[in-house]
C-alpha positions in Angstrom: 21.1 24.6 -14.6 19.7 25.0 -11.3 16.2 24.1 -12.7 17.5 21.5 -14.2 19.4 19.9 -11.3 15.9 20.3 -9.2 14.4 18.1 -11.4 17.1 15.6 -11.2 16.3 15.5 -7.6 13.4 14.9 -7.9 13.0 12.3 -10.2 15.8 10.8 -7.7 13.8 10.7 -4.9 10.8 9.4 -6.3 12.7 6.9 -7.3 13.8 5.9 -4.3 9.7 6.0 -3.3 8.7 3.7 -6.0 11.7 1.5 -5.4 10.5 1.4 -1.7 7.0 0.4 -2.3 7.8 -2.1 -5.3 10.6 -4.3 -3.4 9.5 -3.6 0.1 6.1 -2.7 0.8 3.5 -4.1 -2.2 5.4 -7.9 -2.2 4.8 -7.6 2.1 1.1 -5.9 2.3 2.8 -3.2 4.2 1.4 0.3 3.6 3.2 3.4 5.4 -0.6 5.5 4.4 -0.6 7.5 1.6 -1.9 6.7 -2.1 0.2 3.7 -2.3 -1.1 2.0 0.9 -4.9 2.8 -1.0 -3.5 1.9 -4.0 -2.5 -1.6 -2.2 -5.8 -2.1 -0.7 -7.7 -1.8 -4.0 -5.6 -4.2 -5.6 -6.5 -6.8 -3.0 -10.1 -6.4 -3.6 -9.2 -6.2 -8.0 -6.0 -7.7 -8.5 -6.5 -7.5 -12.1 -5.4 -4.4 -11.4 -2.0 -3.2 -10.3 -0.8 -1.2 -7.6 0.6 1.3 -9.8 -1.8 1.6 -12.0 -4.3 2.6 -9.4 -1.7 5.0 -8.0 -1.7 6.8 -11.6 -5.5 6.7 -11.7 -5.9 8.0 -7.8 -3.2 10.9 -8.5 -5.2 12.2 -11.8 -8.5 11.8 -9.8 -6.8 13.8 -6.6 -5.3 16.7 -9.1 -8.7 17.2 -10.7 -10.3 16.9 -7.7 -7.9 19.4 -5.6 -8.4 21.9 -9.4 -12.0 21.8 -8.4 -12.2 22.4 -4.9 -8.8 24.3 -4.2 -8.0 25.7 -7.5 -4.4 26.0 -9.4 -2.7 26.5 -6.3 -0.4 23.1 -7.1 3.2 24.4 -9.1 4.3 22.0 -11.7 7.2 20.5 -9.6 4.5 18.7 -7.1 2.5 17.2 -10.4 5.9 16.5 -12.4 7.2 14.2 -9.0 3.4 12.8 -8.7 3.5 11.3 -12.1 7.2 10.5 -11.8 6.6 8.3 -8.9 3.2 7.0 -10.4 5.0 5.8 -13.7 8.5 5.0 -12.4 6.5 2.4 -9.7 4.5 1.1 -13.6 8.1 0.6 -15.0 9.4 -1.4 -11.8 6.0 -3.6 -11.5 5.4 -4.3 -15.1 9.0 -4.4 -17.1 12.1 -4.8 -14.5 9.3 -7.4 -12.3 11.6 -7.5 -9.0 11.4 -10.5 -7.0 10.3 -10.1 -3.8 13.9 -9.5 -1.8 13.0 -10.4 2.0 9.6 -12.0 4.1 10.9 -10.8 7.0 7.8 -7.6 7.8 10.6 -6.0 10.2 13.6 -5.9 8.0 11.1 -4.7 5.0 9.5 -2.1 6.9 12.8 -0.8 8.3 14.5 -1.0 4.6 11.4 0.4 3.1 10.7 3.2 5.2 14.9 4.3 4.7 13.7 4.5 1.2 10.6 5.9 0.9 11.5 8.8 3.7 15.1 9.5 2.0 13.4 9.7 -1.4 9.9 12.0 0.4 12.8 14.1 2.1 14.8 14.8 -1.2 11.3 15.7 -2.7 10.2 18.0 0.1 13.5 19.8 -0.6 13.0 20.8 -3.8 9.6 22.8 -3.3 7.2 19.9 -4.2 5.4 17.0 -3.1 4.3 13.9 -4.2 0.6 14.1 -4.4 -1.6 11.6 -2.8 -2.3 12.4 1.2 -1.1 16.1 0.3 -4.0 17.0 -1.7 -7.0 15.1 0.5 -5.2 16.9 3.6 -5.5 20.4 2.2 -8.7 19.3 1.2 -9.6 18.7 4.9 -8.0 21.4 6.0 -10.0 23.6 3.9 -13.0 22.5 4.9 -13.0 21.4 7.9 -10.5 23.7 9.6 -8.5 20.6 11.0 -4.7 21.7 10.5 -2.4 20.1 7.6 -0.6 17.8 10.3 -3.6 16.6 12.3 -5.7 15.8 8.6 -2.6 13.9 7.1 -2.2 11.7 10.7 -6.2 11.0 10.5 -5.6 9.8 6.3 -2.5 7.8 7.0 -4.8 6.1 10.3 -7.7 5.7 7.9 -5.2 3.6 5.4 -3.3 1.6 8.0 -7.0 0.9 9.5 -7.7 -0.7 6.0 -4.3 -2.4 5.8 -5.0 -4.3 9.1 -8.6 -5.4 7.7 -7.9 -6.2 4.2 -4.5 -7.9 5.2 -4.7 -8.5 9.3 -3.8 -6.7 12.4 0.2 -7.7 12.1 0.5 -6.6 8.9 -1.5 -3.1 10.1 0.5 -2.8 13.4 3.9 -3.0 10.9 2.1 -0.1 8.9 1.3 2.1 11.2 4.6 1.3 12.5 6.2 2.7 8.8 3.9 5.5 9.3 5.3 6.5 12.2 9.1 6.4 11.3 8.6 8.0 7.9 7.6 10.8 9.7 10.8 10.8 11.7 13.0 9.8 8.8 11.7 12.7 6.7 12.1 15.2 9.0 15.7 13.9 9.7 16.6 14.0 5.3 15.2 17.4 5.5 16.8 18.8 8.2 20.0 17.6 7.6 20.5 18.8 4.6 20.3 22.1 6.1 20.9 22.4 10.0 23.0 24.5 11.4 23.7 25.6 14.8 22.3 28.7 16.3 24.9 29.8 18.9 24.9 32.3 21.8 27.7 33.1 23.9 28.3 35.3 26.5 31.7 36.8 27.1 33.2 39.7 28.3 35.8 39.4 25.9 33.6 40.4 22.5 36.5 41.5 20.7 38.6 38.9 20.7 35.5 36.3 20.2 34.0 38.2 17.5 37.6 38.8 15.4 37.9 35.0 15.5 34.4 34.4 14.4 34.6 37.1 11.4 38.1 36.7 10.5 38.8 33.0 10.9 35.7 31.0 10.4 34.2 34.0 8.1 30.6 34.2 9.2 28.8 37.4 10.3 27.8 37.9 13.7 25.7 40.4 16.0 26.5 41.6 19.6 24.1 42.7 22.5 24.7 44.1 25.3 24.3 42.6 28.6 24.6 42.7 32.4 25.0 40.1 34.6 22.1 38.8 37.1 23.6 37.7 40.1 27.3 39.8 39.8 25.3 43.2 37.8 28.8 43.1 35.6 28.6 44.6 32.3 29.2 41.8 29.4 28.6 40.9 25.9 25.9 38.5 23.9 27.2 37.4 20.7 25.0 35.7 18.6 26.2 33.4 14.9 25.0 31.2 12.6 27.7 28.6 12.3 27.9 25.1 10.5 28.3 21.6 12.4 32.5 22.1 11.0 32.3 25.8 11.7 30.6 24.9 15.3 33.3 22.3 16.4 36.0 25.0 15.3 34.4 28.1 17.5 34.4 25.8 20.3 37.7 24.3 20.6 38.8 27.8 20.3 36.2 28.5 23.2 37.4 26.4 25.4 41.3 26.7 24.6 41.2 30.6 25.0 38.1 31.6 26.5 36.8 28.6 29.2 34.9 31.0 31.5 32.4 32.2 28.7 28.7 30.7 28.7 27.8 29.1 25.4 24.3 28.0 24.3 23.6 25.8 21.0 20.2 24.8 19.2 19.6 23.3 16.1 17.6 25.0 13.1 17.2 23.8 9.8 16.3 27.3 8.1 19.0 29.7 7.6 18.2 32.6 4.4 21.0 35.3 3.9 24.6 36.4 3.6 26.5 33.0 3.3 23.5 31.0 3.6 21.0 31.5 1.1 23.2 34.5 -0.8 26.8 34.1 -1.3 29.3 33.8 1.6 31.6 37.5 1.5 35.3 36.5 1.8 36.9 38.5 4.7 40.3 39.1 4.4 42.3 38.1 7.4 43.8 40.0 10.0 47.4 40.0 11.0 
């Protein structure tokens, strides 16, 4: 089941891709890089030929290419979501034939890029990819030694460099504009669907903070031990793992019963282990 439901994922995500560069991107000439912006630039030069046709042809060219030079490195999941996108995008352009919904390059690029970096995100957090700038960036990493972020930025440049010559500089500015907030809408899709908050808080009081944190919101925690820098008084560091719901709980407790302790909070968006990534252990409450 759970291979099952990754799948459904990601056919669902690239959906949402091809659905993003069929309504919004191919009927404006905006292309946010990747194989789909090429893809776009070769169909103004051979129109006869669609967009997702030469998305199909570049992705079977880029797998035996990256076979060849990088070897079987590539699980199924990243190939099965490249040829999903590649023949859901043939499906949209050639039988459903959407008409183009808005002119307006802003609203199109905003609206597309929702999609396309919703649908990358969902993608990304199954364990694959789809294709394209993935495979030429590994290629340039491997042989070149540029890293993986710095040879996708110089791809996605090289395609919005093409966009703005093929189909002028407005029409580049607006992709390198899509380029830029995919990035940022990817990043949000993936980490929100698994941040949680990182919390430290020092408290002379670790009993009573740590039976609330164990008993009552049920997560684990670990204590240090501590000293004070300016008063040299002995105190506690406790350190959890709490959700954004668990985190509002802990401190409206904090600051009902325990005002004078120092709390600090960060964001991370990988958590593996008891409650996380195993199941949660039910604690049985204290009275």
């Amino acid at each position: 089941m759970k291979k099952y439901k990754e799948y459904i994922l990601i056919t669902f995500g690239s959906a949402l891709v091809a659905l993003a560069i069929q309504l919004f991107f191919v009927p404006n000439q905006i292309a946010p890089g990747g194989v789909s912006g090429i893809g776009l630039v070769l169909n103004s030069v051979t129109p006869q030929v669609s967009v997702s046709t030469y998305v199909i042809i570049l992705n079977v060219i880029l797998f035996l290419l990256a076979f060849r030079l990088l070897g079987g490195g590539f699980g199924f999941k990243t190939i099965y979501a490249s040829f999903s996108l590649s023949i859901i995008m043939w499906i949209i352009e050639n039988i459903i034939r959407p008409e183009n919904i808005t002119d307006d390059l802003m609203l199109a690029s905003i609206l597309g890029i929702l999609l396309l970096g919703t649908g990358l995100g969902i993608v990304f957090n199954q364990d694959a990819s789809t294709g394209g700038t993935d495979i030429l960036a590994k290629i340039l990493n491997k042989y070149t030694h540029l890293s993986m972020g710095l040879s996708m930025t110089i791809i996605d440049l090289i395609v919005v460099v093409l966009v703005a010559f093929f189909f002028g500089l407005e029409r580049g500015l607006y992709a390198g504009l899509a380029t830029f907030l995919n990035g940022i809408v990817i990043n949000r899709v993936v980490g929100g669907f698994n941040e949680k908050k990182q919390v430290f808080i020092i408290t002379s009081d670790k009993e009573d903070v740590k039976s609330f944190i164990v008993n009552d919101i049920q997560r684990g925690a670990t204590i240090f031990s501590g000293e004070g820098g300016f008063s040299g008084a002995e105190n506690h560091v406790i350190y959890t793992v709490l959700s954004t719901k668990e985190f509002v709980h802990l401190k409206m407790y904090l600051r009902e019963h325990h005002p004078d302790s120092f709390v600090t909070v960060s964001s991370t968006t990988e958590v593996l282990g008891q409650g996380f990534s195993m199941p949660k252990k039910t604690v049985a409450k204290q009275h």
